[in-house]
C-alpha positions in Angstrom: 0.0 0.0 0.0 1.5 3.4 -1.1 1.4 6.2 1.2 -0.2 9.7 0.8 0.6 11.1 -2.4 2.7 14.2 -1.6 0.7 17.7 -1.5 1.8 20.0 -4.4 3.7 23.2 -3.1 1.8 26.6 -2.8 4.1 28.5 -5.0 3.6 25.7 -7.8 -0.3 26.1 -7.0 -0.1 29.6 -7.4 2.0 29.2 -10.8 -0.3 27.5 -11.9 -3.9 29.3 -11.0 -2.1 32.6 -12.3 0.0 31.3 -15.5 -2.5 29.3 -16.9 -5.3 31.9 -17.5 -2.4 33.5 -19.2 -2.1 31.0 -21.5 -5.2 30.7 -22.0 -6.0 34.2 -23.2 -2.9 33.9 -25.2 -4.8 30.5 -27.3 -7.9 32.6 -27.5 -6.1 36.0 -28.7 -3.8 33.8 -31.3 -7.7 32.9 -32.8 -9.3 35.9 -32.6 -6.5 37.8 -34.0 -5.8 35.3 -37.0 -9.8 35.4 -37.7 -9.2 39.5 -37.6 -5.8 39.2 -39.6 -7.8 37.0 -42.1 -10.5 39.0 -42.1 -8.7 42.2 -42.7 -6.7 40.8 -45.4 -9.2 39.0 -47.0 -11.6 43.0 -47.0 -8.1 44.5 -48.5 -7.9 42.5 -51.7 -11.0 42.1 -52.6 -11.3 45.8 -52.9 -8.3 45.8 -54.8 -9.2 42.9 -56.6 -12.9 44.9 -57.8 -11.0 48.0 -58.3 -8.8 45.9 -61.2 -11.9 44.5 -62.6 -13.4 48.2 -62.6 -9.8 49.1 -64.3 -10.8 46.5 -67.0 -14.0 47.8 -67.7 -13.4 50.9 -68.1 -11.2 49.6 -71.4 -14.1 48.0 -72.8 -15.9 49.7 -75.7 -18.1 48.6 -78.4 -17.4 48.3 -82.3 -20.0 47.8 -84.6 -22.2 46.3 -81.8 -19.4 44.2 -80.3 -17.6 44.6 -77.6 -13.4 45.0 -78.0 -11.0 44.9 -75.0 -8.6 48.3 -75.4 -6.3 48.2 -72.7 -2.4 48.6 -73.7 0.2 46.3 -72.7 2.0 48.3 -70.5 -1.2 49.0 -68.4 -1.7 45.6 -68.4 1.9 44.7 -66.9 0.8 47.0 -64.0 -3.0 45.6 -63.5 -2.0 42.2 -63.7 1.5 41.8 -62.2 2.3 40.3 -58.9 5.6 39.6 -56.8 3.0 36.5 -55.6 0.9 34.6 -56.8 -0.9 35.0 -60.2 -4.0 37.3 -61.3 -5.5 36.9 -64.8 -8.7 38.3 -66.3 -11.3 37.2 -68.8 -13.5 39.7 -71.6 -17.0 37.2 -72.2 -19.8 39.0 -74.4 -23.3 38.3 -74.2 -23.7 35.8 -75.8 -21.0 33.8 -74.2 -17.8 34.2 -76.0 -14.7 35.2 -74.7 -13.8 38.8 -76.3 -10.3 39.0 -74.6 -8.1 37.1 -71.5 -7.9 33.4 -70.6 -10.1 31.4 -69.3 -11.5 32.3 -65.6 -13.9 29.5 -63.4 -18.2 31.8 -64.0 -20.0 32.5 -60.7 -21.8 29.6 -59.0 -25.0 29.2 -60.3 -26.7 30.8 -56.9 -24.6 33.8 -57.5 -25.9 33.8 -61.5 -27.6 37.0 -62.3 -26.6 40.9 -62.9 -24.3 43.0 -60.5 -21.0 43.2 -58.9 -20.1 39.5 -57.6 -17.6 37.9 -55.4 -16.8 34.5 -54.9 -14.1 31.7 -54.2 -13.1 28.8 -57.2 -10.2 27.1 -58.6 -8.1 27.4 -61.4 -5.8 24.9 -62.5 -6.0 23.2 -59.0 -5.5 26.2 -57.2 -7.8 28.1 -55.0 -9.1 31.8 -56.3 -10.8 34.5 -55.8 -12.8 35.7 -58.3 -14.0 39.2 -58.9 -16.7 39.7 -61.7 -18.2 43.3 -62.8 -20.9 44.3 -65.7 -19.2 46.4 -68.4 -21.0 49.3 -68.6 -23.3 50.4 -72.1 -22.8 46.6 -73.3 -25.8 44.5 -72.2 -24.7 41.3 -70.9 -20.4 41.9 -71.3 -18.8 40.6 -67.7 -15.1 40.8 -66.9 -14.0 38.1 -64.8 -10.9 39.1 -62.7 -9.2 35.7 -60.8 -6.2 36.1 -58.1 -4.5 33.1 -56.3 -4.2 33.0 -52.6 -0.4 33.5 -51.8 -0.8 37.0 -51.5 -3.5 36.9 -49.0 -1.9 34.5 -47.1 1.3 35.9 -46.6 -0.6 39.8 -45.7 -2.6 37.3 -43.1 0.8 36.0 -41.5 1.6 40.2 -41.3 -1.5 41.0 -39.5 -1.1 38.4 -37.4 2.7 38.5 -36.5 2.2 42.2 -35.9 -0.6 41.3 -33.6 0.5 38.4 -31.6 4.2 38.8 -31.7 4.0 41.8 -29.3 0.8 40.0 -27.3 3.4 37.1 -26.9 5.8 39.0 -25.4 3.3 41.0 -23.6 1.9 38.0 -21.9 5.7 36.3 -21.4 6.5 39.5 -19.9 3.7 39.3 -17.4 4.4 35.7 -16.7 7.9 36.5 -15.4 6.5 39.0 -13.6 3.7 36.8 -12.1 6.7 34.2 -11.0 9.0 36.7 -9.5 5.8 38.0 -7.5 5.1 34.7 -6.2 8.4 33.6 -5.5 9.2 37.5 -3.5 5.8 36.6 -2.1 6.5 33.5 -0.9 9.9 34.4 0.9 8.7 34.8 4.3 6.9 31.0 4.6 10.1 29.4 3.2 12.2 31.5 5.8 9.3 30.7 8.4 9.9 26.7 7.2 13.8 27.3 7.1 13.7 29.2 10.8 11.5 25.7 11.8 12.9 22.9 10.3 16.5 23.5 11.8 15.3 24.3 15.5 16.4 21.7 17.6 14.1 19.6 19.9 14.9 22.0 22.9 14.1 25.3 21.0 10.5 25.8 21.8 10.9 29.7 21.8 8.4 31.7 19.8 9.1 32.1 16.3 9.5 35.8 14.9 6.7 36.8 13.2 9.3 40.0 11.3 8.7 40.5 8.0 5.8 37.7 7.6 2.6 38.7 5.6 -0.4 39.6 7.6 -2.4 37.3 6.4 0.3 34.5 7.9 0.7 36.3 10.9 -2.5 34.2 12.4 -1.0 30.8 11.7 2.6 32.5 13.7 1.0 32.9 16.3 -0.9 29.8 16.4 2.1 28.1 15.9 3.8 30.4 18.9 0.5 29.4 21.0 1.2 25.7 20.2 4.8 25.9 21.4 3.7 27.5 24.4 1.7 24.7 25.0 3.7 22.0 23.8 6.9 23.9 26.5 4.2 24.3 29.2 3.4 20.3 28.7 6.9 18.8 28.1 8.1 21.1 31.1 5.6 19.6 33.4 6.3 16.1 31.9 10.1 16.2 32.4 9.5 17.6 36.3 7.1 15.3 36.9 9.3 12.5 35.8 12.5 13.8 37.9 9.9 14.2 40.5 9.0 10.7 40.2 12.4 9.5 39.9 13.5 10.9 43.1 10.4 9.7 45.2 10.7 5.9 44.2 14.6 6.4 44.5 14.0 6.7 48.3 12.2 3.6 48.7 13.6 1.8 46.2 17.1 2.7 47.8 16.1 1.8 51.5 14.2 -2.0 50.4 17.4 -2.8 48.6 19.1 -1.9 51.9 16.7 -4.0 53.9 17.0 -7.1 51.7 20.4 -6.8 51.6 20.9 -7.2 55.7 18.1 -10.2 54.9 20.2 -11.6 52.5 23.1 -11.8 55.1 21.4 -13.3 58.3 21.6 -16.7 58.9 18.9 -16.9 62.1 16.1 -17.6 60.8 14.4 -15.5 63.6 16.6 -12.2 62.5 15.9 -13.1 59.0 12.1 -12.9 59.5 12.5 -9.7 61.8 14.8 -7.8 58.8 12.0 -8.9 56.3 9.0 -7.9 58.3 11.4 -4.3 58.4 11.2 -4.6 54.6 7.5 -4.5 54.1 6.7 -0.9 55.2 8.6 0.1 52.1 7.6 -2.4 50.0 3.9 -0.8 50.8 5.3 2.8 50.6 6.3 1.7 47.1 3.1 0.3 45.9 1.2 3.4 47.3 3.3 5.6 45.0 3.1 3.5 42.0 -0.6 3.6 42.3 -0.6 7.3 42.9 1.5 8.0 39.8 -0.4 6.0 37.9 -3.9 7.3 39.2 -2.3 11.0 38.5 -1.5 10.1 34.7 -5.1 8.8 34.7 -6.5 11.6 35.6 -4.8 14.4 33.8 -6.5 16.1 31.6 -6.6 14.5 28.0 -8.8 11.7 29.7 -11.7 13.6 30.2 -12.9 12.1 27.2 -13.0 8.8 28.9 -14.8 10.2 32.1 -18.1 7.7 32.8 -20.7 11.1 33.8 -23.9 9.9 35.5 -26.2 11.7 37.8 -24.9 10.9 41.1 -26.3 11.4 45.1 -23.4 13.8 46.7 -24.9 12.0 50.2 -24.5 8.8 49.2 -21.1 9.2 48.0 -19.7 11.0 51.2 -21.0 8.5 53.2 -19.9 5.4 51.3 -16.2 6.8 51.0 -16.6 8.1 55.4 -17.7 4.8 56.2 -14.8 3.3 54.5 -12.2 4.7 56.1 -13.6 4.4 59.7 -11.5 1.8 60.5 -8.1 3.8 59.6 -9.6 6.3 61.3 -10.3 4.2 64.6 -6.2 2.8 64.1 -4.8 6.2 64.6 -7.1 7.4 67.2 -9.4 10.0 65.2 -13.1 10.9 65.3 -14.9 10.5 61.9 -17.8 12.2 61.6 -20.5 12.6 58.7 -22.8 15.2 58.0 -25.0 15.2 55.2 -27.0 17.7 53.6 -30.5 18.6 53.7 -31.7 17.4 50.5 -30.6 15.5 48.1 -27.7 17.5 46.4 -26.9 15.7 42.6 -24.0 16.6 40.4 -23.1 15.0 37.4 -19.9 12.7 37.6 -18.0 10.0 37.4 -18.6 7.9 40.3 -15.1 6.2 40.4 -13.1 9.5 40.1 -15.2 11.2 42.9 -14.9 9.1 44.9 -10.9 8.7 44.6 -11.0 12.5 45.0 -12.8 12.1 48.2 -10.3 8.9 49.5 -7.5 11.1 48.6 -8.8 14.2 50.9 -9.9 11.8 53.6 -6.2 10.3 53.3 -4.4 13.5 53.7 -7.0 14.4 56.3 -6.0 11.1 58.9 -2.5 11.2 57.7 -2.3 15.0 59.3 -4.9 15.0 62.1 -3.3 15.3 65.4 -3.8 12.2 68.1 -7.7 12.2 69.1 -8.5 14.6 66.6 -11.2 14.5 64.6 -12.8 14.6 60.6 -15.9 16.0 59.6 -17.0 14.9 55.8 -19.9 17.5 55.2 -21.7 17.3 52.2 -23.7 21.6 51.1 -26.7 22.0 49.3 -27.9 24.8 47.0 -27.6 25.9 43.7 -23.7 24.8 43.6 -23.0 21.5 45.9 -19.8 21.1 47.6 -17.9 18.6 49.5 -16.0 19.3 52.4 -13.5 17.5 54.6 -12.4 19.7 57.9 -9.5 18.0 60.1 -7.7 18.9 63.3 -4.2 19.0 61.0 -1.6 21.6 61.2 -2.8 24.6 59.7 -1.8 25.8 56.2 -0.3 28.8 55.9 -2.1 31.2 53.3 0.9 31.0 51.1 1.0 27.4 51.0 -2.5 27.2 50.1 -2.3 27.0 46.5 1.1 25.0 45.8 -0.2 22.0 48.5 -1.9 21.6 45.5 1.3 21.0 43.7 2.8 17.4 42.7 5.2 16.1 45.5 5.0 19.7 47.0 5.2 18.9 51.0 5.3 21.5 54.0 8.2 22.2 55.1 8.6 20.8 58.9 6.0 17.9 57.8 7.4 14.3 60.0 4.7 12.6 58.4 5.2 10.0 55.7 3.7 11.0 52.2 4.1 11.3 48.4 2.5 14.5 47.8 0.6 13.5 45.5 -3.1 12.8 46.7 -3.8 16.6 46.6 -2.8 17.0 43.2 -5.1 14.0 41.9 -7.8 15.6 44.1 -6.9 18.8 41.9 -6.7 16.9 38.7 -10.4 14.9 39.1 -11.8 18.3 40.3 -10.4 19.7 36.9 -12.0 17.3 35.0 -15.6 17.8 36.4 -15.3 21.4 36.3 -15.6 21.8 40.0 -13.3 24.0 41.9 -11.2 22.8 44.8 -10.0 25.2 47.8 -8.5 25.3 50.9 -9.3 27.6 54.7 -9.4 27.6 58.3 -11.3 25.3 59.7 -14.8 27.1 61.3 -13.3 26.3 65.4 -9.8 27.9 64.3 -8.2 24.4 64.7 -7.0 22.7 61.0 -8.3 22.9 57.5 -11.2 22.6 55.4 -10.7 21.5 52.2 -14.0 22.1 49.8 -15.0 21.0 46.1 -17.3 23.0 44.7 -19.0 22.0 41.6 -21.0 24.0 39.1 -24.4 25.5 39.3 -27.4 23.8 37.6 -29.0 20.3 38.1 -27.3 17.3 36.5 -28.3 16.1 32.9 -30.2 12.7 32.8 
């Protein structure tokens, strides 16, 4: 299977939409000007060819009731010479006979009858034109004057090299022009393509829109916006990845020290003991593997794949609390629930919610002081919210926002984490058009962390 056929190059495109109506008014001049030349020459010599015959008659007299030809020899060099081509006449009486001349092809027999005639034959295989005039004061005497055709030929090749010689060159003329246009024209795409095709793939500058046509400027900056984009997303990408290189080195780093001390015990009992040490990283590990992998699910480019259904905001805060009440009950913190009013429905995906919600409630009993406690709280109203208040250290108002951040941890913090839950929170609250903030708790003591979604009631 061949690939795509390759796309034909604007300045070809542009040769071509220009140059060829060119051309073709050039075909349709070279007719109308050879039907004009034609024309024109063909007008020319039959006047002169009637104004011969006229000569002729004029030399015409009658003797003793006939008619006699008078026309000297020397006038009859100048009538009937030609540098091309030949012209000969014919005398014929009324009754038929030829009085003086040689013999010339008669009129067709629908041009048969009195008057001045015109018309084409052939004489000895060669194409004529005929002229044929009444003598005056003799009844019935003609005079037939025949020319060949290389005359009239060669004055149509004149009219017509004087008129589409200079056309030609005329047209030629504006063709080069019509190039050098399109190729001065052109200039700024093919240093646009030049000043993009040898950028490297760490130049993701903005490209200098100097010098390029305003009609291109559009698709500069749309290319600028793209590169903007395209640095914003590979910048994120490449911390992301040395962010996640240095978290899993840490664990990574202390199993392999683990194992190794396993490796060399020989007591069985110390053996167990340095394996049992092992598994806190080993789980430490898995949790950030499944965090990474949860935040590349959720990152934006896979809200296409998002399974929206109307869902019960209750329900869901209170299947995710009741979850975590025995993690809760380990580390010695009151969870508490309290629902709303109605029945507050958003549109969502159930399984991202509710990750959202098990990543606040995470960070929540990861934080909260000893006998602290939770509240889940689920608002009503035209815009429903979830909120999760805990007995944690309080945020400062600077480090509001960039807890948000991935791997971003307060400085000061003993507690072990990834720093990641709140930035999948961020990421699933992104993708549901909801917005996600941080406060004071309402006693003074902690945080409240809130997702609000957007107004109006959830699609069917």
């Amino acid at each position: 299977m061949t690939g795509p056929e390759r796309a034909p190059q604007l300045r070809t495109q542009l040769l071509r939409w220009l140059l060829a109506p060119l051309s073709l008014l050039l075909v349709a001049d070279t007719f109308i000007g050879y039907w004009v030349a034609s024309s024109s020459a063909e007008r020319a010599h039959d006047r002169a060819l009637v104004e011969i015959a006229r000569d002729v008659t004029l030399h015409v007299r009658l003797e003793d009731g006939k008619p006699l030809l008078d026309l000297p020899e020397d006038a009859r060099r100048v009538l009937f010479s030609s540098a091309q081509g030949r012209i000969v006449f014919e005398v014929i009486a009324a009754d038929g006979t030829r009085v003086a001349g040689e013999p010339v092809p008669p009129a067709p027999p629908a041009l048969r009858g009195p008057g001045e005639k015109l018309y084409d034959a052939a004489l000895d295989a060669s194409p004529v034109r005929v002229a044929q005039l009444p003598v005056a004061g003799a009844a019935g005497t003609v005079v037939r004057v025949a020319e060949t055709k290389e005359r009239r030929i060669a004055l149509t090749r004149e009219f017509l090299a004087s008129v589409i010689v200079p056309q030609l060159l005329l047209i030629l003329i504006a063709g080069l022009v019509v190039w050098h246009g399109v190729v001065r024209g052109l200039a700024p795409l093919e240093r646009l393509q030049r000043a993009l095709a040898t950028r490297s793939h760490v130049e993701r500058g903005p490209v200098s829109a100097e010098g390029v046509p305003g009609e291109v400027r559009p698709l500069v900056q749309s290319i600028n916006e793209l590169l903007e984009r395209l640095d914003r997303a590979l910048t994120l990408q490449a911390r992301f990845i040395a962010d996640a290189a240095h978290q899993l080195k840490t664990p990574i780093a202390a199993l392999r020290a683990q194992l190794e001390v396993a490796l060399r015990e020989q007591d069985p009992a110390r053996l167990r003991t340095a394996v049992e040490a092992s598994y806190p990283g080993l789980e430490r590990l898995q949790r950030l593997a499944s965090q990474l992998l949860s935040l590349a699910r959720n990152e934006p480019e896979a809200a296409g794949r998002l399974e929206m259904a109307p869902l019960d905001l209750n329900a869901l805060g209170l299947g995710v609390a009741t979850r975590w009440v025995p993690e809760a009950l380990k580390r010695g913190v009151d969870l508490g629930f309290e629902p709303a009013g109605g029945a507050p429905a958003v549109l969502g995906d159930p399984a991202r919610l509710a990750e959202l919600l098990d990543n606040l409630l995470d960070n929540a009993v990861r934080y909260t002081r000893d006998r602290g406690r939770i509240t889940v709280r689920v608002l009503d109203g035209p815009s429903p919210a979830l909120e999760v208040s805990d007995d944690g250290p309080s945020i400062p108002p600077g480090e509001r926002e960039r807890v948000f951040e991935r791997f971003h941890r307060l400085l000061g913090s003993s507690r072990d984490g990834s720093g990641l839950g709140l930035a999948i929170a961020l990421e699933i609250a992104r993708l549901h058009g909801a917005e996600i903030g941080l406060r004071d708790d309402a006693d003074g003591i902690g945080n409240t962390f809130s997702v609000r979604f957007p107004a109006g009631p959830p699609a069917p």
